[in-house]
NUBA-525912 format. One line per field, with one value per residue (C-alpha): residue in one letter; x, y, z. Coordinates in nm, 3 decimals. Layout:
N
aa = a  ... .
X = X  ... .
Y = Y  ... .
Z = Z  ... .
This chain:
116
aa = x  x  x  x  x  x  x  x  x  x  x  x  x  x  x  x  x  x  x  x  x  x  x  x  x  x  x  x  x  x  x  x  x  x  x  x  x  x  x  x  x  x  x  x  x  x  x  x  x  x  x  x  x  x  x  x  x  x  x  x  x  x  x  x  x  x  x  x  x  x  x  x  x  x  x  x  x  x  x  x  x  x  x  x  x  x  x  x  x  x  x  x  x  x  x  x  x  x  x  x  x  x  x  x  x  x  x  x  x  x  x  x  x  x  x  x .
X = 0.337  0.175  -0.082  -0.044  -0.093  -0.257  -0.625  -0.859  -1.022  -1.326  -1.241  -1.153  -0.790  -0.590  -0.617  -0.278  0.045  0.349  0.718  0.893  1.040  0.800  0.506  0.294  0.199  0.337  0.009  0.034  0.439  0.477  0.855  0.657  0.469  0.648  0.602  0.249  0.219  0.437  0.261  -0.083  0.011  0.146  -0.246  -0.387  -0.157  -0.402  -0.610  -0.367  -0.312  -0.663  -0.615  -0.353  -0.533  -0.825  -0.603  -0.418  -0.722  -0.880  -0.510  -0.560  -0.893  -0.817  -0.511  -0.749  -1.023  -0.748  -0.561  -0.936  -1.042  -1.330  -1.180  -0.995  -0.628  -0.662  -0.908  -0.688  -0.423  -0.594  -0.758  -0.353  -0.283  -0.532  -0.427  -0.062  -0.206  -0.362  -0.088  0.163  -0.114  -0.074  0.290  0.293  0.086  0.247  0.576  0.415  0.310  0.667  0.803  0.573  0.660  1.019  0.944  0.749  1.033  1.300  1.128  1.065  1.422  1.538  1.329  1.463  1.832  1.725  1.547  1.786 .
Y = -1.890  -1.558  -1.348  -1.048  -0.717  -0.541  -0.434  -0.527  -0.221  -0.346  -0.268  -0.679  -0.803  -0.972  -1.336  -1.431  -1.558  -1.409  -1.541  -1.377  -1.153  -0.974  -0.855  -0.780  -1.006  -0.818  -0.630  -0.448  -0.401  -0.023  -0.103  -0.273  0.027  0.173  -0.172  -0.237  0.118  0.020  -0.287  -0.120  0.100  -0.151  -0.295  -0.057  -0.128  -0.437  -0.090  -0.020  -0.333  -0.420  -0.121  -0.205  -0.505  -0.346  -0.127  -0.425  -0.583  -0.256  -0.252  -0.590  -0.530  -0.223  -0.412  -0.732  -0.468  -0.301  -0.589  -0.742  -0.438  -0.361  -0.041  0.205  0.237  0.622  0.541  0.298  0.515  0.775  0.499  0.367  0.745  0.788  0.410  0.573  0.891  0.675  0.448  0.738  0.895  0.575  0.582  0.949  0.820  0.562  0.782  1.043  0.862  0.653  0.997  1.090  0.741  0.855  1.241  1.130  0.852  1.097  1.372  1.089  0.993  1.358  1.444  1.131  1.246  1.617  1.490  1.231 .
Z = 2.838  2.953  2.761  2.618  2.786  2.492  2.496  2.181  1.965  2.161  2.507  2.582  2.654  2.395  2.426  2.240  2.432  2.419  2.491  2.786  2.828  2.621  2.771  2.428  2.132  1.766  1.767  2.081  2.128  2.130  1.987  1.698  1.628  1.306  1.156  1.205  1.007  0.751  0.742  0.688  0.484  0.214  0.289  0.039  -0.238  -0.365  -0.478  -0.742  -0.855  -0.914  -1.138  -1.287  -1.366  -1.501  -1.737  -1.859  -1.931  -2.124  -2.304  -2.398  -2.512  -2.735  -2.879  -2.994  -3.154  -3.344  -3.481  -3.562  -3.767  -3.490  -3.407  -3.624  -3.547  -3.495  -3.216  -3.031  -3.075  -2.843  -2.607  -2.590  -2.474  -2.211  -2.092  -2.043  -1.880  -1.638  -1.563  -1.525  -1.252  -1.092  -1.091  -0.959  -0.663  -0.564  -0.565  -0.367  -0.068  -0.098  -0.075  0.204  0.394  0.384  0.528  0.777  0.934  0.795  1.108  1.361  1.348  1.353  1.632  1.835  1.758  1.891  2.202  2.274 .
Protein backbone atom coordinates (compact mmCIF):
# COMPACT_ATOMS: atom_id res chain seq x y z
CA UNK A 1 0.00 0.00 0.00
CA UNK A 2 1.33 3.56 -0.72
CA UNK A 3 0.94 6.66 1.49
CA UNK A 4 -0.90 9.41 0.98
CA UNK A 5 0.21 12.47 -0.87
CA UNK A 6 -1.48 15.00 1.40
CA UNK A 7 0.51 17.40 3.64
CA UNK A 8 -0.52 17.76 7.53
CA UNK A 9 -1.78 21.40 8.86
CA UNK A 10 1.74 21.23 10.35
CA UNK A 11 3.90 21.28 7.40
CA UNK A 12 4.63 17.10 7.82
CA UNK A 13 3.31 14.50 5.24
CA UNK A 14 0.35 12.43 5.95
CA UNK A 15 1.33 9.15 7.28
CA UNK A 16 -1.97 7.16 6.28
CA UNK A 17 -2.09 4.56 3.29
CA UNK A 18 -4.19 4.77 0.63
CA UNK A 19 -5.54 2.07 -1.97
CA UNK A 20 -4.45 2.62 -5.57
CA UNK A 21 -5.31 4.06 -7.69
CA UNK A 22 -5.86 6.83 -5.39
CA UNK A 23 -3.15 8.91 -4.59
CA UNK A 24 -4.79 10.75 -1.32
CA UNK A 25 -6.26 9.33 1.94
CA UNK A 26 -10.29 10.87 2.43
CA UNK A 27 -8.68 13.86 4.10
CA UNK A 28 -6.60 15.13 1.40
CA UNK A 29 -8.63 13.96 -1.96
CA UNK A 30 -9.43 17.28 -3.63
CA UNK A 31 -12.64 15.22 -5.22
CA UNK A 32 -13.54 14.71 -1.46
CA UNK A 33 -13.48 18.26 -0.79
CA UNK A 34 -17.33 19.21 -0.70
CA UNK A 35 -17.73 16.37 1.77
CA UNK A 36 -15.18 17.08 4.26
CA UNK A 37 -17.17 20.66 4.35
CA UNK A 38 -20.32 19.16 4.65
CA UNK A 39 -18.88 17.03 7.09
CA UNK A 40 -17.60 19.94 9.28
CA UNK A 41 -20.12 21.79 9.01
CA UNK A 42 -22.67 19.23 10.54
CA UNK A 43 -19.57 19.35 13.44
CA UNK A 44 -21.13 22.32 15.07
CA UNK A 45 -24.58 21.04 15.32
CA UNK A 46 -23.68 19.27 18.95
CA UNK A 47 -23.93 23.37 19.85
CA UNK A 48 -27.57 23.33 19.41
CA UNK A 49 -28.29 20.36 20.82
CA UNK A 50 -26.61 20.96 24.01
CA UNK A 51 -29.15 23.74 23.90
CA UNK A 52 -31.72 22.10 23.20
CA UNK A 53 -30.84 20.12 26.06
CA UNK A 54 -30.49 22.83 28.38
CA UNK A 55 -34.01 24.22 27.37
CA UNK A 56 -35.58 20.90 27.86
CA UNK A 57 -34.15 20.68 31.04
CA UNK A 58 -35.30 24.48 32.13
CA UNK A 59 -38.88 23.26 30.51
CA UNK A 60 -38.81 20.44 32.66
CA UNK A 61 -37.90 22.38 35.51
CA UNK A 62 -40.61 25.13 35.16
CA UNK A 63 -43.23 22.35 34.51
CA UNK A 64 -42.27 20.44 38.06
CA UNK A 65 -42.39 24.07 40.02
CA UNK A 66 -45.77 24.74 38.55
CA UNK A 67 -47.48 21.50 39.07
CA UNK A 68 -45.72 21.62 42.81
CA UNK A 69 -47.23 25.02 43.66
CA UNK A 70 -43.48 26.56 43.82
CA UNK A 71 -44.19 28.84 41.09
CA UNK A 72 -47.38 30.60 40.14
CA UNK A 73 -48.94 29.41 36.93
CA UNK A 74 -48.93 33.02 35.46
CA UNK A 75 -45.15 32.96 35.88
CA UNK A 76 -44.55 29.70 34.09
CA UNK A 77 -46.78 30.70 31.65
CA UNK A 78 -44.35 33.53 30.56
CA UNK A 79 -41.07 31.40 31.35
CA UNK A 80 -43.06 28.62 28.82
CA UNK A 81 -43.14 31.70 26.26
CA UNK A 82 -39.65 32.80 26.33
CA UNK A 83 -38.72 28.81 26.25
CA UNK A 84 -40.69 28.85 22.75
CA UNK A 85 -39.05 32.18 21.65
CA UNK A 86 -35.87 30.56 22.14
CA UNK A 87 -36.49 27.34 20.54
CA UNK A 88 -38.10 29.00 17.46
CA UNK A 89 -34.56 31.25 17.27
CA UNK A 90 -33.00 28.00 17.20
CA UNK A 91 -35.11 26.66 14.55
CA UNK A 92 -34.65 29.89 12.41
CA UNK A 93 -30.87 29.22 12.63
CA UNK A 94 -30.61 26.14 11.82
CA UNK A 95 -32.86 26.89 8.66
CA UNK A 96 -30.76 29.72 7.69
CA UNK A 97 -27.48 28.17 7.34
CA UNK A 98 -29.44 24.91 5.71
CA UNK A 99 -30.59 27.52 3.34
CA UNK A 100 -27.18 28.98 3.01
CA UNK A 101 -25.60 25.26 2.54
CA UNK A 102 -27.94 24.94 -0.41
CA UNK A 103 -26.96 28.63 -2.12
CA UNK A 104 -23.67 28.12 -1.79
CA UNK A 105 -23.61 24.33 -3.75
CA UNK A 106 -26.65 25.67 -5.74
CA UNK A 107 -23.58 28.57 -7.36
CA UNK A 108 -20.75 25.96 -7.36
CA UNK A 109 -22.76 23.72 -9.51
CA UNK A 110 -23.97 26.62 -11.70
CA UNK A 111 -20.66 27.94 -12.16
CA UNK A 112 -19.32 24.36 -13.19
CA UNK A 113 -22.25 24.06 -15.80
CA UNK A 114 -21.15 27.75 -17.18
CA UNK A 115 -17.43 26.97 -17.27
CA UNK A 116 -17.82 23.60 -18.47
Amino acid sequence: MNRCRGTKPNGERCTLTVEPPSAYCWHHAPERAEQRRRAASKGGSGRVSSEVRQLRERLKVLTDQVIDGELETARGAVANQLITTQIKLLEYERRTKDLDDLLERLERLEHGRIAG
